[in-house]
C-alpha positions as CSV (number, residue, x, y, z in Angstrom):
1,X,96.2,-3.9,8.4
2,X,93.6,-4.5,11.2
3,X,90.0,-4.1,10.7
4,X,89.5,-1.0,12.7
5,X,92.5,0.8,10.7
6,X,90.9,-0.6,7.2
7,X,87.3,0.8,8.3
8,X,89.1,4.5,9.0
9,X,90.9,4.4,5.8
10,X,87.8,3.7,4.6
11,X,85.7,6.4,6.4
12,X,88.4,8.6,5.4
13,X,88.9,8.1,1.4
14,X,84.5,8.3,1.7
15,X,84.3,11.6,3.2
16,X,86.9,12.9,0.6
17,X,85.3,10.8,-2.2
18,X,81.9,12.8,-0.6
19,X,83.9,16.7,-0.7
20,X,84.7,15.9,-4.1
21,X,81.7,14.4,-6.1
22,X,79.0,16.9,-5.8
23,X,76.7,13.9,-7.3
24,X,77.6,11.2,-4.8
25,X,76.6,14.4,-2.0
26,X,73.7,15.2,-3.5
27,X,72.3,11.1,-2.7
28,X,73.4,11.6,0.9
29,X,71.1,14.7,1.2
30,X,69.1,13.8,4.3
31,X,70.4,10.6,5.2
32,X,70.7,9.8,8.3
33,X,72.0,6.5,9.0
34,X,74.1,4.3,12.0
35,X,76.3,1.6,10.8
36,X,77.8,-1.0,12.8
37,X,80.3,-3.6,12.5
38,X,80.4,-6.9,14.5
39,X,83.3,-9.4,13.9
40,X,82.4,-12.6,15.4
41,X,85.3,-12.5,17.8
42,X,83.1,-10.3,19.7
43,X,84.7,-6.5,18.7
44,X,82.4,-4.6,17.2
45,X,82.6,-0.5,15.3
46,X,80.0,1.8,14.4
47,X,79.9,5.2,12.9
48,X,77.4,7.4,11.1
49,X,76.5,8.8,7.9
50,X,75.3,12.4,8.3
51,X,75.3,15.7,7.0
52,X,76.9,14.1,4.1
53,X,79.7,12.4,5.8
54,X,80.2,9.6,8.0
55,X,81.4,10.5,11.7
56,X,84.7,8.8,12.6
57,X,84.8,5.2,14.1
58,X,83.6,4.7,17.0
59,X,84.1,1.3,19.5
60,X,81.4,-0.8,20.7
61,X,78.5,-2.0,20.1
62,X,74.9,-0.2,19.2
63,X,71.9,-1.0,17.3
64,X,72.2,0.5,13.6
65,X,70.2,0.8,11.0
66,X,72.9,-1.1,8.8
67,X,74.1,-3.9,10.4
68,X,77.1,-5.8,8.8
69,X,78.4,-9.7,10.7
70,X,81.6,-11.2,9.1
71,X,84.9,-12.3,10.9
72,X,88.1,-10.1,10.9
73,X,89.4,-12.5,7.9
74,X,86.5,-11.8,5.7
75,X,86.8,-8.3,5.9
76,X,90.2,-7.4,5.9
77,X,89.8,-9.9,2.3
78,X,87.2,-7.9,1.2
79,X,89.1,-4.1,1.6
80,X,91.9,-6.2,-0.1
81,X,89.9,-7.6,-2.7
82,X,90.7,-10.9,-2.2
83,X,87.2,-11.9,-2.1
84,X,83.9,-10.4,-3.9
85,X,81.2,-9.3,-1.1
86,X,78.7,-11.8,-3.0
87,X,81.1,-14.7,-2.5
88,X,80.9,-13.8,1.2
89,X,77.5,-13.7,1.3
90,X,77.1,-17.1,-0.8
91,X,79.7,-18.7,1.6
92,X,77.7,-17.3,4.8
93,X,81.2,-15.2,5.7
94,X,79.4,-11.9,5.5
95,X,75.8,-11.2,6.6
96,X,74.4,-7.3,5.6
97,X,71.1,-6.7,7.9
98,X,70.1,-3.4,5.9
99,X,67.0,-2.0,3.6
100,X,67.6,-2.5,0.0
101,X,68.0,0.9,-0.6
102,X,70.9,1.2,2.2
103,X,72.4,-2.1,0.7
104,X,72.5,-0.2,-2.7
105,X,74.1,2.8,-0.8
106,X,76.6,1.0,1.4
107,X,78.1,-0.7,-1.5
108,X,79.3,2.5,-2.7
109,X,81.0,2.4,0.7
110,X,83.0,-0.6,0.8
């Protein structure tokens, strides 16, 4: 899979995960927040979480309030577990530009 179909897979199984764990809705209550996604080969996806869901994907570029920098190889191996988001960080594959609070609510994401 490409790293735009992984990222609506993702988006999708989120919003459903959202529907069905009153809980997991309940954090999201007031959040508002843009997300983007920049491969170093220069494509770049954003979307956003509100009203307790994230919007579909979007192309291009924006600013966003969560910011995530990897290559398409690091994160099509990190939806395939392949490779631990730490390790990517470690390894300087994978750079997160968020609050610690988003960081701690984006990992529920990915």
């Amino acid at each position: 899979m490409e790293v735009k179909e992984l990222l609506e897979d993702a988006i999708e199984k989120f919003n459903r995960k959202i529907a069905e764990d009153e809980k997991m809705a309940a954090e999201l209550e007031g959040i508002e927040r843009t997300i983007v996604v920049r491969l170093k080969d220069g494509e770049a996806y954003h979307f956003r979480l509100e009203n307790k869901r994230a919007t579909p994907l979007e192309e291009g570029d924006t600013s966003g309030d969560i910011e995530i920098i990897s290559d398409s190889e690091t994160i099509v191996a990190l939806f395939n577990r392949e490779m631990g988001p730490m390790k990517a960080i470690a390894t300087k594959k994978l750079k997160i530009d968020a609050s610690i609070q988003d960081m701690l609510r984006i990992r529920k994401f990915f």
